[in-house]
Structures are given as C-alpha cells and as structure tokens.
Wavefront OBJ file of the C-alpha trace (Angstrom):
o trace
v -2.739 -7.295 -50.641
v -6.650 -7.804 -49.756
v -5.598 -10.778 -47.331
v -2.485 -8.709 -45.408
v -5.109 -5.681 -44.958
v -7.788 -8.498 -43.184
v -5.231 -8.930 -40.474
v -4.141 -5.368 -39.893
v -6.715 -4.188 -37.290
v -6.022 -7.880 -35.664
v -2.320 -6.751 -35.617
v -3.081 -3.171 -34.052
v -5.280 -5.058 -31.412
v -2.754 -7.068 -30.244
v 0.020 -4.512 -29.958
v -2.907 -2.174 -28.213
v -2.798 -4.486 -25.577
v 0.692 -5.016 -25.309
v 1.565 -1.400 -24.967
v -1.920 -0.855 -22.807
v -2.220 -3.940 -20.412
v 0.909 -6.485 -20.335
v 3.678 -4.149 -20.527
v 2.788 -1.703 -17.486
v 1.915 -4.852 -15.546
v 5.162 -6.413 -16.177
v 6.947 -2.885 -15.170
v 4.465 -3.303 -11.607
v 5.660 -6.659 -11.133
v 9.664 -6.258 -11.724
v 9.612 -3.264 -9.906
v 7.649 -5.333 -6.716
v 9.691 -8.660 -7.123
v 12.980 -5.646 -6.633
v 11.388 -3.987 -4.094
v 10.855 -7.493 -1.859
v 14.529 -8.476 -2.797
v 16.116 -5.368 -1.419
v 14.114 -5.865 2.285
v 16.296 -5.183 5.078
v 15.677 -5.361 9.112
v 14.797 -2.450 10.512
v 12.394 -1.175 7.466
v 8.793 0.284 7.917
v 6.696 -1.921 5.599
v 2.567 -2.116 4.897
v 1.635 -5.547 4.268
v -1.333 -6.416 1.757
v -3.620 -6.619 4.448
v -2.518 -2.780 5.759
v -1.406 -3.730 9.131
v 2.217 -1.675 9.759
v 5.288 -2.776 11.078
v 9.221 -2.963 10.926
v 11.515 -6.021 9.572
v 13.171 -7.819 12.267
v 13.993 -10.971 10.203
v 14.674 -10.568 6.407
v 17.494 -14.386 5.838
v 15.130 -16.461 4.666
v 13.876 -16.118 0.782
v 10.223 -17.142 1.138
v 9.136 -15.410 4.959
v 10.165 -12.287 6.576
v 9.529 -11.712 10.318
v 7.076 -8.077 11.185
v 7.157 -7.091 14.720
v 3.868 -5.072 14.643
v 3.620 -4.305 18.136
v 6.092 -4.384 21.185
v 6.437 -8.569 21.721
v 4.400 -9.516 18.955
v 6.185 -10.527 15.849
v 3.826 -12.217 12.205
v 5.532 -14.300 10.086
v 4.805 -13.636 6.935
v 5.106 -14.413 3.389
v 7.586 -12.244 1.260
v 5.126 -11.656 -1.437
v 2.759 -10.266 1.495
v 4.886 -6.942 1.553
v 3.132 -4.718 -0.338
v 5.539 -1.449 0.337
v 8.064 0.129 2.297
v 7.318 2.794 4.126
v 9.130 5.808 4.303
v 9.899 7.420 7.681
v 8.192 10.162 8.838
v 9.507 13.074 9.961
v 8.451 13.957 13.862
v 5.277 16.379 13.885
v 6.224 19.791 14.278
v 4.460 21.096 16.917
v 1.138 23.460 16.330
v -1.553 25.356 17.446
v -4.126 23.585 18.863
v -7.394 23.442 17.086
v -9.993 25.544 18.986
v -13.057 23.622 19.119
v -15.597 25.928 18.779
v -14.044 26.938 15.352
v -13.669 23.215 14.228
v -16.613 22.053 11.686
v -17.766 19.328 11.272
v -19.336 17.719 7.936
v -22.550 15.982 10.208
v -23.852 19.284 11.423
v -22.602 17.882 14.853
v -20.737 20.248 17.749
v -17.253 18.907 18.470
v -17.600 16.398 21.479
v -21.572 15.672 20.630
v -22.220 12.237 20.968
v -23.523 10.237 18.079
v -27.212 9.371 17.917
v -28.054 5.919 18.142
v -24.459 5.131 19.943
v -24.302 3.554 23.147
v -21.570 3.313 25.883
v -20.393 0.134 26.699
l 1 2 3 4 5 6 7 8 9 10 11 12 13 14 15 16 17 18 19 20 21 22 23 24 25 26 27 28 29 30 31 32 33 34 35 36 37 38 39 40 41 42 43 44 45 46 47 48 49 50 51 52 53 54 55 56 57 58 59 60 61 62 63 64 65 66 67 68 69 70 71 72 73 74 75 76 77 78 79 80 81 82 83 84 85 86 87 88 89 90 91 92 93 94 95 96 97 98 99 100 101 102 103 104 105 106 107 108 109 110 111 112 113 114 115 116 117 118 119 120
C-alpha cells in the first residue's frame, strides 16, 4: 500500500498536465488543421504575419494563393493562415468628431505636430 501511495502525486501530475496543457492544445490544433481544410476562394483571411487578404486559389493541399492588393497575389503556405476573417458590415455613417472636443492622451491639440518629427 506504502509503494502505490509513492506514485500517487506522480499520477495526479501527469493527468494535471494532460487536462491543463496537451488536451487544450490538441483542441487548438484540430480546430486550426479544420479551419485550413474548409478554405474557400473568395474568403477574408489574416495570415501569421497579419497582412489581410482574400483567397483566390484554394486546389492545391499545401499553398493557397492571397491577393492582398489589386494585381498582387502571395503564395503562401496553408499552415500560414492563421484565421478567417469575418466580413464587416459597411460603417454606418456618423457624426463627425469635432476637433476641439477630441482629447488626446499626449497633452497634444488635434493637428499639433509631433516634436522631434520632421517632414520629408
């Protein structure tokens, strides 16, 4: 009984960090590998660098094709999606913000240059 007690807390450790560490991970990761499986064209994605775009080419299993800006398009890794994006709906429109009343955290008056900045 002495020697099945010994190994108890060892026990309890390990299932700490199965329940704490490897089993959320796994969850992250099944719920990535998915997310990259169900890419289509036409989807807003972030990639893990956090340059935006939309799918254009999604048929091949290892690289997807990002058209970040009007006639450029990255090829990319499929593990380099890190999300899709969900669309945005249009800005409604509002009031403009009066600039006297706008604060600022520096102390600065909307429009005041920054010291030590220099135009080019």
């Amino acid at each position: 009984m002495g020697e099945a007690a010994s190994f108890l807390p060892l026990v309890l450790i390990v299932l700490a960090f199965y329940f704490l560490l490897i089993r959320p991970q796994s969850k992250r990761a099944k719920a990535q590998r998915q997310m990259q499986a169900e890419l289509a064209p036409g989807s807003s994605v972030m990639l893990t660098s956090g340059i935006f775009g939309e799918l254009t080419r999604t048929d091949d299993p290892e690289r997807v094709d990002v058209r970040v800006a009007d006639g450029v398009v990255l090829t990319v890794a499929r593990a380099a999606i890190a999300n899709v994006v969900p669309e945005r709906a249009p800005l409604e429109a509002t009031d403009p913000v009066d600039p006297a009343v706008e604060a600022r955290a520096d102390g600065r008056e909307p429009g005041e240059d920054v010291p030590g900045r220099r135009e080019l």
